[in-house]
N, C-alpha and C positions, 0 to 999 in steps of 0.2 A: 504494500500500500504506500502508496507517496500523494503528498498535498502539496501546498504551497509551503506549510510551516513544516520544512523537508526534515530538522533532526527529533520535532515532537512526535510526527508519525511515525518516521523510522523506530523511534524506542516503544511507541504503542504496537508498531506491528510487529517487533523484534518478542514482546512480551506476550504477543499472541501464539507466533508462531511457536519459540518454546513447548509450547502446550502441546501441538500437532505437528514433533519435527517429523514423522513418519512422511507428512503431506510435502512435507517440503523435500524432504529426501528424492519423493518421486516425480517434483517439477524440476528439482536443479538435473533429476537423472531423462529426464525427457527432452533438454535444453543440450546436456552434453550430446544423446543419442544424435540429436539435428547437426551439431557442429562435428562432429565424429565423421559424420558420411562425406564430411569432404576434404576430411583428412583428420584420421587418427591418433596422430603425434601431435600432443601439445608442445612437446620442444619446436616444431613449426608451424603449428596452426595458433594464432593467437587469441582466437575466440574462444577455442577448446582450451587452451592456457588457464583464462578468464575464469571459467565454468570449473574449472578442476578445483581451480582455488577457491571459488565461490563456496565449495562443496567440504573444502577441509573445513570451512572459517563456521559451517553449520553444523562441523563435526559428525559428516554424512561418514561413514565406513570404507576404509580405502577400496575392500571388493565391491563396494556398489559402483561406485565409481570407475573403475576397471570394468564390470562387467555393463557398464552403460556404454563403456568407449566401443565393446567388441561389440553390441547388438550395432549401434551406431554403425559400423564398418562392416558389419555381417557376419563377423567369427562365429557370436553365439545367436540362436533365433530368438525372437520376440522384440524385434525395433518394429513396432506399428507403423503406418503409412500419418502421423500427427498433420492436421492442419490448423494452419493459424486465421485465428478470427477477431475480430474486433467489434466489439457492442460498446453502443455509447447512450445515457441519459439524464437524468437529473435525479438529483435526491433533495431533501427537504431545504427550503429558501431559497430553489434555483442552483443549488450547487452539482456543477457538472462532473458526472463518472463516465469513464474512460475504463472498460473491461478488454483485458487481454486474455483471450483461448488456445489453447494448443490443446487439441482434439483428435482422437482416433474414429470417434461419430459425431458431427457435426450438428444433425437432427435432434441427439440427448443432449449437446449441450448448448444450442437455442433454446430448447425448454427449460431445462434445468434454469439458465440462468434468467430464462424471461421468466420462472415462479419465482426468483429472488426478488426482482422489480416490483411485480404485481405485489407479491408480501407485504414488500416498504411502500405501497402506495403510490408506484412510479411505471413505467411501460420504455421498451428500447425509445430512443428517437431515431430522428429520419440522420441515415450518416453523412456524418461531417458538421450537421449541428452542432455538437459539443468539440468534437474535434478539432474544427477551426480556431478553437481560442486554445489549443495547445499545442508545442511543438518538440517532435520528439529531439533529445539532445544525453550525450552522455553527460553521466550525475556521478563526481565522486565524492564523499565525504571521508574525512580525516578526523580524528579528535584533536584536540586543543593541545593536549599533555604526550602528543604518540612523538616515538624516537624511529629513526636510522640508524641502528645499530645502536650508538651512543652520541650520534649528534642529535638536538633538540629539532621539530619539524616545526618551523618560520615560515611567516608570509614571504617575506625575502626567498626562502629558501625552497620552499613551491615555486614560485612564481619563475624561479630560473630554472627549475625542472620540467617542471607544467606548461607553460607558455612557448619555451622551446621546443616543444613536443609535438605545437598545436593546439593546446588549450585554448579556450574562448576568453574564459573571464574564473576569478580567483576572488570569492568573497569568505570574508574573518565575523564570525558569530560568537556568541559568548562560550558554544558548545564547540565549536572546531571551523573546518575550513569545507570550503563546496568549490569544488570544481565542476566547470559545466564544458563540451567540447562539444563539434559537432560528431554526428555519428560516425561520418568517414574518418575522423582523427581518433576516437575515442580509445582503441587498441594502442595505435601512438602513445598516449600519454597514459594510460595503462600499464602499458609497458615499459615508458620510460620511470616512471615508482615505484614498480614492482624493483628494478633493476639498481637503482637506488635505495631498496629494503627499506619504502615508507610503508606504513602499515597502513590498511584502508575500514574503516567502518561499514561501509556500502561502494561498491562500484558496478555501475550498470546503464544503460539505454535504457531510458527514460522519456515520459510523459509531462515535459511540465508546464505549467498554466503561463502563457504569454504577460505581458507586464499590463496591468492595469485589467486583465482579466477574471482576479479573483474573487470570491464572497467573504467579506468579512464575519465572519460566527463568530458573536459573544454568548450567545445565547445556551444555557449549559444543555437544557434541555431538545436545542435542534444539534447541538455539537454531537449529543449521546445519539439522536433518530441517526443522522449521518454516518459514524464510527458505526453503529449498529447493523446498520445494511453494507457498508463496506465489509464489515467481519463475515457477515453472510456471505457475498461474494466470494471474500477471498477461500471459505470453506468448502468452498466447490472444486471436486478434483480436477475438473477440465479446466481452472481458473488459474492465470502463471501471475499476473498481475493486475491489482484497481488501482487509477489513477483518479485524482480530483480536483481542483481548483478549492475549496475551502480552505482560508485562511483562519485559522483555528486559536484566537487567542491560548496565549501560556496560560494564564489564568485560569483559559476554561480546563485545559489540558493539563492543569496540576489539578485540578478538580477531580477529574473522571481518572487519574493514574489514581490520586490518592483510595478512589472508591472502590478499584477495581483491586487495590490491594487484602 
């Protein structure tokens, strides 16, 4: 799940997924199987790279992750023919969702995720509705306190990594740092941190809400309808990611951490 306020959700859907790492096991190993089939060596495929490491940082099982590379490349059977899909519509005060599928029946998971909508009181829209007020761009976050080995990780010190790499832009939070790049580069500057031993929070191709696109929620009570139907979402097996434009005051979102404790 990613919103506007990118390090509050992150730690809300970090705190979810916990719960269901099974669920997650089996989208990071559906994502390798895709980058696998067009080349199985992460030492030279840099997506598959990406993915492998994704998969340690969720503490996914080295043999799941092996055995996702060889279904991916055909050694072992069961790489399903997955297709990708994209459902877009609103949830409560107008706030846009953005749902990402990787599907083996594309029929189950229209339904499926159109009884999520219907649930929350919402129906797909017409596509590119929502879509148009987002654009997809690589998202890396860092934390505030993370090392290189033993050097400290500086805005300075991104910025002569990341930027050189191709990065876009390099913004400092009270929480850490965000890298945005475009998608063509995003491997680049991936790889140019990995190779530099910066540690990452989250890195990935992303959905995020254009500038002046967003809804502001203070409201504690539409923040929870919102967070609630994205959780539904994101519970759905054919579901890899929800995107939304909700700008989610902190306040309201120490609210609903503190409840959910």
């Amino acid at each position: 799940m990613s919103g506007h306020s990118h390090w509050a959700t992150t730690k809300h859907a970090k705190a979810k997924t916990d719960a269901a790492r099974g669920k997650i096991f089996s989208r990071i190993a559906k994502e390798i199987m895709l980058a696998a089939k067009v080349n199985g060596d992460p030492n030279t495929n840099p997506a598959l790279r990406t993915l492998v490491e994704k998969g340690r940082k969720a503490n996914m099982p080295k043999d799941n992750i092996e055995n996702a590379i060889k279904k991916g490349t055909g050694e072992l059977a069961g790489a399903a023919a997955f297709e990708e899909i994209t459902y877009e519509g609103y949830a409560a005060g107008g706030v846009g969702i953005i749902v990402n599928v990787l599907t083996d029946n594309k029929n189950r998971a229209a339904a499926d995720v159109g009884h999520v909508f219907k649930r929350n009181g919402s129906d797909f829209a017409t596509r590119g509705a929502v879509s148009r007020n987002f654009e997809r761009k690589g998202q890396i976050l860092i934390a505030k306190d993370a090392m290189a080995g033993e050097t400290p990780v500086t805005e300075d010190f991104l910025m002569e990594v990341a930027l050189e790499a191709g990065a876009d832009d390099i913004k400092t939070t009270d929480e850490g740092f965000e890298i945005t790049t475009a998608p063509a580069d995003y491997q680049a500057v991936e790889t140019a941190l990995e190779e530099k031993g910066i540690p990452t929070v989250s890195s990935e191709i992303v959905y995020l809400p254009m500038e002046g696109t967003t809804v502001a929620v203070n409201d504690l009570s539409q923040a929870k309808a919102i967070l609630k139907f994205v959780d539904a979402l994101d519970e759905n097996d054919d579901v890899q990611n929800v995107y939304h434009n909700a700008d989610i005051s902190d306040e309201i979102m120490e609210k609903i951490e503190a409840e959910d404790k």
